[in-house]
C-alpha positions in Angstrom: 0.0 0.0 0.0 1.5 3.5 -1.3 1.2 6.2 1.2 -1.3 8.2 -1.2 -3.8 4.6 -0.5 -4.3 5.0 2.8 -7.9 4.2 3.9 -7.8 7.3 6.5 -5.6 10.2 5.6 -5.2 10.5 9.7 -2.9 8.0 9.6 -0.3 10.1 7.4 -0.8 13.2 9.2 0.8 11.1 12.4 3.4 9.1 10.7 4.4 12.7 9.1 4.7 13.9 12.7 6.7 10.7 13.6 9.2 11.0 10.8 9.2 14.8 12.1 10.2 13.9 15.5 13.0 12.0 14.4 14.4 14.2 12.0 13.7 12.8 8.6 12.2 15.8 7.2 12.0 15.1 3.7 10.1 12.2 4.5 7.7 14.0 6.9 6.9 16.6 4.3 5.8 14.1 1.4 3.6 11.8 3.9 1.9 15.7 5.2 1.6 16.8 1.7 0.3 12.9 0.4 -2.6 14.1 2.5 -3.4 17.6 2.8 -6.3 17.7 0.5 -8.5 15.9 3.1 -7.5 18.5 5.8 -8.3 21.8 4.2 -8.4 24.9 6.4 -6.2 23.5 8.8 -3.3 24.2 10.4 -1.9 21.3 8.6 -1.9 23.4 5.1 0.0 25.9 7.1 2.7 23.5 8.4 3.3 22.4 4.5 5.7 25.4 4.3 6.9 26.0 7.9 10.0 24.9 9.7 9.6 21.1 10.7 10.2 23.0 14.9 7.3 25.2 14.3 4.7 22.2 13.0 1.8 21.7 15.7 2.6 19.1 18.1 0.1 16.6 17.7 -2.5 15.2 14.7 -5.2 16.9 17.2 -3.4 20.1 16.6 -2.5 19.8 13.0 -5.9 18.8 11.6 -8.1 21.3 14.0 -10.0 23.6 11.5 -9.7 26.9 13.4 -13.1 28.3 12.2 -14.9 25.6 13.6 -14.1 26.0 16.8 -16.1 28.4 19.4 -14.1 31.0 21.5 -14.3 30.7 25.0 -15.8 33.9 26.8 -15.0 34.5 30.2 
C-alpha cells in the first residue's frame, strides 16, 4: 500500500509527525503533503511550508479547523 492509498488520511498526518520527530524531514513533508487535501483549512496546510520545529505538536493540533471552533468567553 503507497502512502497516497491509505484508507484514512489520519494515519499520514501522524506518521508525518513521527518521521518529524526523528528528524527525517523530507520524508515527513511528502507523507503531510500525500494528504493535505483531506485537511483543508487547517493548520496542517500551514505546516506544508513551515520549519519542521514550528509544526503543531500533535495530529489533534495539526488537523483542527480553526473556524470551527467556538471561543471561549469569560
Amino acid at each position: 500500500m503507497t502512502i497516497e492509498h491509505r484508507q484514512d488520511a489520519a494515519v499520514n498526518v501522524v506518521l508525518a509527525l513521527f518521521e518529524r520527530d526523528r528528524g527525517a524531514e523530507q520524508s515527513a513533508r511528502q507523507l503531510l503533503s500525500s494528504v493535505a487535501p483531506a485537511f483543508e483549512d487547517t493548520a496542517l496546510q500551514h505546516a506544508l511550508a513551515a520549519p519542521l520545529a514550528d509544526w503543531p505538536n500533535d495530529l489533534a493540533a495539526m488537523t483542527a479547523n480553526r473556524s470551527l471552533e467556538v471561543p471561549i468567553q469569560r
